[in-house]
C-alpha positions as CSV (number, residue, x, y, z in Angstrom):
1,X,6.3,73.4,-17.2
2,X,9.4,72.0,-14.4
3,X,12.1,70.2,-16.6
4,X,13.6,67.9,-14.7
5,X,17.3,68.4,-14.5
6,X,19.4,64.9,-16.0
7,X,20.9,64.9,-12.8
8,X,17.3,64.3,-10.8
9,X,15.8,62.2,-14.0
10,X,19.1,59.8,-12.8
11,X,18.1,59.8,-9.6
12,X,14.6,59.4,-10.0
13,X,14.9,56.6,-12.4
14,X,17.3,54.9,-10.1
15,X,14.7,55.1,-7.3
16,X,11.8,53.7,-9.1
17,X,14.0,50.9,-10.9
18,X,15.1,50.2,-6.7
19,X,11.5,50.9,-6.1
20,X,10.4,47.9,-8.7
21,X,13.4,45.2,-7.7
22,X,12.8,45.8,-4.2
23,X,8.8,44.7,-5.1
24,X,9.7,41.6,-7.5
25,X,12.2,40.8,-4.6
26,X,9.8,40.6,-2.0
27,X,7.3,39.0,-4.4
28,X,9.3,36.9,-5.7
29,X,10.8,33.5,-4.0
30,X,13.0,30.5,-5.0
31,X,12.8,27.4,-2.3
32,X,15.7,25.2,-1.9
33,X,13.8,21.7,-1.5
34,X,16.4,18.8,-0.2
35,X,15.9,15.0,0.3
36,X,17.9,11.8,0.5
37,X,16.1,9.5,-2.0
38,X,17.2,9.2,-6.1
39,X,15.0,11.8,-8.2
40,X,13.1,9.4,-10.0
41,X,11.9,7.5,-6.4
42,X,8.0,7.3,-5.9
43,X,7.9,10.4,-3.2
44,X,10.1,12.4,-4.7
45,X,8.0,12.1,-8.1
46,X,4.5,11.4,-6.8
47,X,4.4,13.6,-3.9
48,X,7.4,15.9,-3.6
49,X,7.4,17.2,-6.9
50,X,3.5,17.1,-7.2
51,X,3.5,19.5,-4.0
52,X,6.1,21.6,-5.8
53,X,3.5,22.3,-8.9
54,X,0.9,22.9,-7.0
55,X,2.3,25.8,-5.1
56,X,4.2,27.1,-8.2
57,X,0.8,27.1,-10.2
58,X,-1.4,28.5,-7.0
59,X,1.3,31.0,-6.6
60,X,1.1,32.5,-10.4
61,X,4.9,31.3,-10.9
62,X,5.8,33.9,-7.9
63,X,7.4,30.6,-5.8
64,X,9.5,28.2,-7.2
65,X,10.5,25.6,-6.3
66,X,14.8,24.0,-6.9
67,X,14.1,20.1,-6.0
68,X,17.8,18.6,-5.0
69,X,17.5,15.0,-4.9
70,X,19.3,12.5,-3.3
71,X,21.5,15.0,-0.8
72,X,22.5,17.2,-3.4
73,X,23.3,20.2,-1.4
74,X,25.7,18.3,0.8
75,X,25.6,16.4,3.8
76,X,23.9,12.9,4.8
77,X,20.4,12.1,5.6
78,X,20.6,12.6,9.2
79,X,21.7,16.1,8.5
80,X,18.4,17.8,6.9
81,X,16.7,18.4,9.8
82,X,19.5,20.6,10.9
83,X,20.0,21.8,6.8
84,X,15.9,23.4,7.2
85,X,16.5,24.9,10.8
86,X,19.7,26.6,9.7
87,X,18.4,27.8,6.2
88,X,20.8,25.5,4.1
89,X,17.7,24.2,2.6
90,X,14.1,25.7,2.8
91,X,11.9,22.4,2.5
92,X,13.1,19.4,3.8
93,X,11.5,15.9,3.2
94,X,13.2,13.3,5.8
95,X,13.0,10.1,8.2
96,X,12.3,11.3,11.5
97,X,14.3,8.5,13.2
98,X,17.6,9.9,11.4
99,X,18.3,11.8,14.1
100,X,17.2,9.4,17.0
101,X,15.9,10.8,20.2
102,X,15.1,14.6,18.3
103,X,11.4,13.8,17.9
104,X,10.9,11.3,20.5
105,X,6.9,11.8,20.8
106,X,7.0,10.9,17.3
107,X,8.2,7.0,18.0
108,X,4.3,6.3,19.2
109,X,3.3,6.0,15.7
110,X,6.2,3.7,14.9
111,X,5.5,0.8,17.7
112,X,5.4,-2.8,16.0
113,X,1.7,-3.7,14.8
114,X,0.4,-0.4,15.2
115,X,-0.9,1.5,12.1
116,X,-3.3,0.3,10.0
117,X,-2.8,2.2,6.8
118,X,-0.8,4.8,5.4
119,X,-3.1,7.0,4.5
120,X,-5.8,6.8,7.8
121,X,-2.9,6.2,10.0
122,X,-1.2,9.9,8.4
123,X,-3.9,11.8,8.8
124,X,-4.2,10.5,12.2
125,X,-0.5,11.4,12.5
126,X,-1.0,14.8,11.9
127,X,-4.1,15.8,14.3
128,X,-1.4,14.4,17.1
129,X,1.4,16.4,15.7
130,X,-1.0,19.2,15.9
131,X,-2.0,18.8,19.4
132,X,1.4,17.4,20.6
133,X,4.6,18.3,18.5
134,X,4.3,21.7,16.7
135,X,5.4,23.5,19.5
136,X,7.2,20.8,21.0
137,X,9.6,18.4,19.1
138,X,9.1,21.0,16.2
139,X,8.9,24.5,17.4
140,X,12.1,25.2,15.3
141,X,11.0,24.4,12.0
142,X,7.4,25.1,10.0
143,X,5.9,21.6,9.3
144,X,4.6,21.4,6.4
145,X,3.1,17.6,6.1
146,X,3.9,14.8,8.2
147,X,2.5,11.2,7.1
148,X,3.7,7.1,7.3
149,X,4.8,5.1,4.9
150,X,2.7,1.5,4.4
151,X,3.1,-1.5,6.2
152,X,6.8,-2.6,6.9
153,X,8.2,-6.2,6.2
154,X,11.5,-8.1,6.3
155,X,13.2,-8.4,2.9
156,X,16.0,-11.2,3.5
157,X,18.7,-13.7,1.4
158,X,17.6,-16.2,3.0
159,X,13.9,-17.0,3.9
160,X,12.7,-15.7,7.4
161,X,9.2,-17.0,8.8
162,X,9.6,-17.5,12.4
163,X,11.3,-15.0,15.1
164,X,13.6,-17.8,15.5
165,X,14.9,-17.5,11.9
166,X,16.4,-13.7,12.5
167,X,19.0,-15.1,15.3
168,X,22.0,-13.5,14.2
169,X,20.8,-11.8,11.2
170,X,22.1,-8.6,10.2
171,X,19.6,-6.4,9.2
172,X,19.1,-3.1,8.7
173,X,16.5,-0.9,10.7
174,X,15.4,2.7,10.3
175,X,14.8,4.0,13.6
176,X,15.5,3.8,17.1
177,X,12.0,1.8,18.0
178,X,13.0,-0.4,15.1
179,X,16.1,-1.0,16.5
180,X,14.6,-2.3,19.5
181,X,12.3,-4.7,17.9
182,X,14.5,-6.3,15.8
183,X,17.0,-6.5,18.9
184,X,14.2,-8.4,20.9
185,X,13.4,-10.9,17.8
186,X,17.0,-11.4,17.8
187,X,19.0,-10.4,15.3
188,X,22.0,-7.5,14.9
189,X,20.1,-4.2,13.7
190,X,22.8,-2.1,11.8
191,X,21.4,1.5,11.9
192,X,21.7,3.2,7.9
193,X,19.8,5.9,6.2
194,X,17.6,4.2,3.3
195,X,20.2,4.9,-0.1
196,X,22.8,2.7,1.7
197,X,20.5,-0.4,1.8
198,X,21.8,-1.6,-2.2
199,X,25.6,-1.8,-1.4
200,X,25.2,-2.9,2.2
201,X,23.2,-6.0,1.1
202,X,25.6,-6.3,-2.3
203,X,28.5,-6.3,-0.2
204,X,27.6,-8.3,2.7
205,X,27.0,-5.7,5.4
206,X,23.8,-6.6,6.2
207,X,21.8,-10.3,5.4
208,X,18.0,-8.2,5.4
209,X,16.6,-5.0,5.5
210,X,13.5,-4.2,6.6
211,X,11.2,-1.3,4.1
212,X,7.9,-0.6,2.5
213,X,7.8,-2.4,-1.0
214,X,7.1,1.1,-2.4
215,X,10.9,1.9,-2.4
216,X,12.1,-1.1,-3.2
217,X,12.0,-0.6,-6.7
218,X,14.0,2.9,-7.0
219,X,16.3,0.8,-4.6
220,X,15.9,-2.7,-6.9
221,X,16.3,-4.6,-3.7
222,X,14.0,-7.2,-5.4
223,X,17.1,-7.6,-7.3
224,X,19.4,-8.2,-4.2
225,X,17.4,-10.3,-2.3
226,X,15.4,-13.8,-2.9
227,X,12.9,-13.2,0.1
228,X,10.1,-10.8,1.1
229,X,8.2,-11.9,4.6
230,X,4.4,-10.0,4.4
231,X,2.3,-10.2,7.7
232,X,-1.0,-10.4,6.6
233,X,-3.4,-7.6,7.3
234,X,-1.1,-6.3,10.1
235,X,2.4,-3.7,9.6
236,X,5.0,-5.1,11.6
237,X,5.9,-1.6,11.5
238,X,6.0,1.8,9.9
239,X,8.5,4.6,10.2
240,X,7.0,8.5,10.3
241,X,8.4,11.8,7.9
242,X,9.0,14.9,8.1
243,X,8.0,17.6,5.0
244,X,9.3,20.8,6.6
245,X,10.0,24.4,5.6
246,X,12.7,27.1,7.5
247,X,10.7,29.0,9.8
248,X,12.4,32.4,9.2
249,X,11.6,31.6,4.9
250,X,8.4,31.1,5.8
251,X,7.4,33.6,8.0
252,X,9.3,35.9,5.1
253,X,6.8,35.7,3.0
254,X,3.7,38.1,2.3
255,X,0.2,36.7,3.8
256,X,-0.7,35.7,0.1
257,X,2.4,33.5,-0.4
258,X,2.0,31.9,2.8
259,X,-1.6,30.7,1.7
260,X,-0.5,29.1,-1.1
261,X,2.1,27.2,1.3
262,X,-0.9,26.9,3.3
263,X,-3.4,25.4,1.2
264,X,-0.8,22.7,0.3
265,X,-0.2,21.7,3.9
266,X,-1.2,20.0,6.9
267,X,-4.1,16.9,7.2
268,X,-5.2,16.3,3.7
269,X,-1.8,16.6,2.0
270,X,-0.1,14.2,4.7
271,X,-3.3,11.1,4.2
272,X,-2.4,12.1,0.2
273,X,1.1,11.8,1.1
274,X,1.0,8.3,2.9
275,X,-1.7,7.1,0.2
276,X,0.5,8.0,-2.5
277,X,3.4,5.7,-0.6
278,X,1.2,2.2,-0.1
279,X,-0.6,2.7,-3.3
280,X,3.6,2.2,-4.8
281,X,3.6,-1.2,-2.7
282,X,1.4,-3.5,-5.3
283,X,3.6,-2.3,-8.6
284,X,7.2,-2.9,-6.5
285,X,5.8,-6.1,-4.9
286,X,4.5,-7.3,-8.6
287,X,8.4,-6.8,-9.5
288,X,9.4,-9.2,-7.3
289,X,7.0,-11.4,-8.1
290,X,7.6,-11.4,-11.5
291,X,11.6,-12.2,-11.1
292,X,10.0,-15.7,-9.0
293,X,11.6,-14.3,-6.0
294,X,9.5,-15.5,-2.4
295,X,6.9,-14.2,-1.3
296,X,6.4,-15.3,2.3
297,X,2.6,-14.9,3.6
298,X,2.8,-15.4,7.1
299,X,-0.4,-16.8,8.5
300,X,-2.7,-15.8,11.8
301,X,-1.1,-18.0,13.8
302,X,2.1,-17.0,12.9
303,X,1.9,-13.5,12.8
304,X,0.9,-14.1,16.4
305,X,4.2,-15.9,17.6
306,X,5.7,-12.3,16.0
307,X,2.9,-10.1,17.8
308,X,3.9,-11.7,21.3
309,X,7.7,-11.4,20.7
310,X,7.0,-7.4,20.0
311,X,5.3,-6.8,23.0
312,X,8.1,-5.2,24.8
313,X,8.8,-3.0,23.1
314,X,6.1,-0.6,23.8
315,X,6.9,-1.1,27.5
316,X,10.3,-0.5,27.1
317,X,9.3,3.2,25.1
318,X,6.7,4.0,28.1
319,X,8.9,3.1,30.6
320,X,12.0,5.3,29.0
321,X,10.1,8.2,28.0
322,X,8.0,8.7,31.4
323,X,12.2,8.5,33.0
324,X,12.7,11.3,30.5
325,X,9.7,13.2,31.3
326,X,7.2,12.6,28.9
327,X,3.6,11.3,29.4
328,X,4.1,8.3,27.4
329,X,1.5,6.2,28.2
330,X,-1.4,8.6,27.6
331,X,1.1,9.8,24.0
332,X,0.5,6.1,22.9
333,X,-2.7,5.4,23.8
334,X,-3.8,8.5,21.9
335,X,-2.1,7.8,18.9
336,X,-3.5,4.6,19.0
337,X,-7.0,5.8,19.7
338,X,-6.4,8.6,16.5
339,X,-5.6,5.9,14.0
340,X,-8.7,3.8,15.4
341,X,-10.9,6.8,14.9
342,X,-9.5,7.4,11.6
343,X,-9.2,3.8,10.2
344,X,-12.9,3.4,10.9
């Protein structure tokens, strides 16, 4: 019988025990997940952390997931898209329009009086970031999800029913086709990522913001604002997100790994996604109601006077975009034809 020598049982016990980390290592993984919202938000708890479960439980425990709310890694808002593409963080969740002009096929979904719901008008969203964006506006990340949040309205000291009423008004807008809307109906869009909303309205900045009810209440802008302008059946607009993972993380991982990631991506998790968001409108909308605050139903008729104030806007985006080289019209009139299809 060969006795091994101490000097090769060192040896071979270091190269097994290097053999074994270098296996859990690759096996293995820890994903940095960033976002700008407060932990305990409606995305970040109902979709962001349900997502993270999911692929920790269909991955046996072999990925977890490190959830940093509300910029915890560092930065602002605008910066996650850069954060994911560098590797700072591994999943992002952000507003597209944070970093205006990036994504600009994206701003077809965000015209005024476009979408119908969030969850139709998401899964909509995605088959056109399939066909148009992944290896366009995206090619430098690996999209995970992309979805809409539910229909927009005007939240506002004092009330606002007519176009005429926002003259002057300071209000805050998320994105650049927001901008533009609320710049045609006349009042002074001031440009903010979501978390500064409280304090700008608490210290004057801004007179109205305009979000979905669903983050109103991580937000309590019910509490900083008497006024809340609904448009009926119609969304005076939406805003689109980004769920995205670093490309190199991704394409790190073995085949069985990036199933799981897989499985818990693309069509089905963005309509859950944007479901998840306007289901959260009738609970934040109930706490306004319940403080008395004014709820301001805007009839046909009226949401009409709003409808043919908004109309530029879309010609302004075709006629900019086709300057920059895009297709623009045929970009918005398939989006528009997707959520149709999908809303049916």
């Amino acid at each position: 019988m060969t006795r091994m020598t101490p000097l090769f049982r060192g040896v071979a016990a270091g190269a097994v025990a290097a053999l074994l980390g270098s296996a859990a290592w690759a096996q293995d993984v820890t994903l940095k997940m960033h976002q700008f919202l407060p932990g305990q938000a409606v995305v970040p708890t109902q979709v962001l952390d349900v997502w993270a479960d999911r692929v920790q439980e269909q991955s046996d425990g072999r990925i977890k997931v490190d959830h940093y709310p509300a910029m915890q890694l560092g930065g602002k808002p605008p910066e996650l898209v850069d954060q994911v593409i560098d590797g700072v963080a591994d999943v992002i969740w952000t507003v597209t329009g944070y970093t205006p002009g990036r994504f600009p096929r994206s701003e077809a979904f965000e015209q005024p009086f476009t979408m119908t719901n969030a969850e139709d008008t998401s899964r909509a969203y995605w088959e056109y970031v399939e066909k148009n964006m992944l290896d366009q506006d995206f090619k430098d990340m690996h999209i995970i999800a992309v979805w809409v949040h539910g229909p927009g309205l005007i939240h506002s000291k004092e009330p606002v029913s007519s176009v005429g009423d926002l003259n002057g008004v300071k209000l805050r807008a998320p994105t650049r086709v927001t901008n533009k809307l609320f710049t045609d109906l006349g009042a002074t869009p001031v440009g903010m990522p979501v978390p500064a909303v409280p304090e700008a309205l608490s210290k004057g900045v801004i007179d109205a913001t305009v979000i979905p009810w669903e983050v109103t209440t991580a937000l309590k802008v019910s509490e900083l604002v008497g006024n809340h302008t609904e448009f009926g059946d119609n969304s005076l607009y939406t805003t689109t997100f980004i769920f995205a993972m670093n490309k190199d993380k991704y394409e790190s991982l073995p085949d069985d790994l990036k199933a799981v990631i897989d499985a818990n991506s693309g069509a089905e998790f963005s309509a859950f996604a944007g479901k998840v968001m306007q289901d959260a409108d009738a609970p934040a909308r109930k706490i306004a109601v319940d403080r008395g605050n004014t709820i301001i139903e805007l009839s046909e008729e009226q949401v009409q006077e709003w409808k043919d104030a908004a109309a530029g806007v879309e010609t302004w985006w075709v006629e900019e975009q086709t300057a920059a080289g895009l297709n623009a019209q045929e970009l918005l009139d398939e989006a528009k034809a997707l959520i149709k299809a999908h809303s049916e």
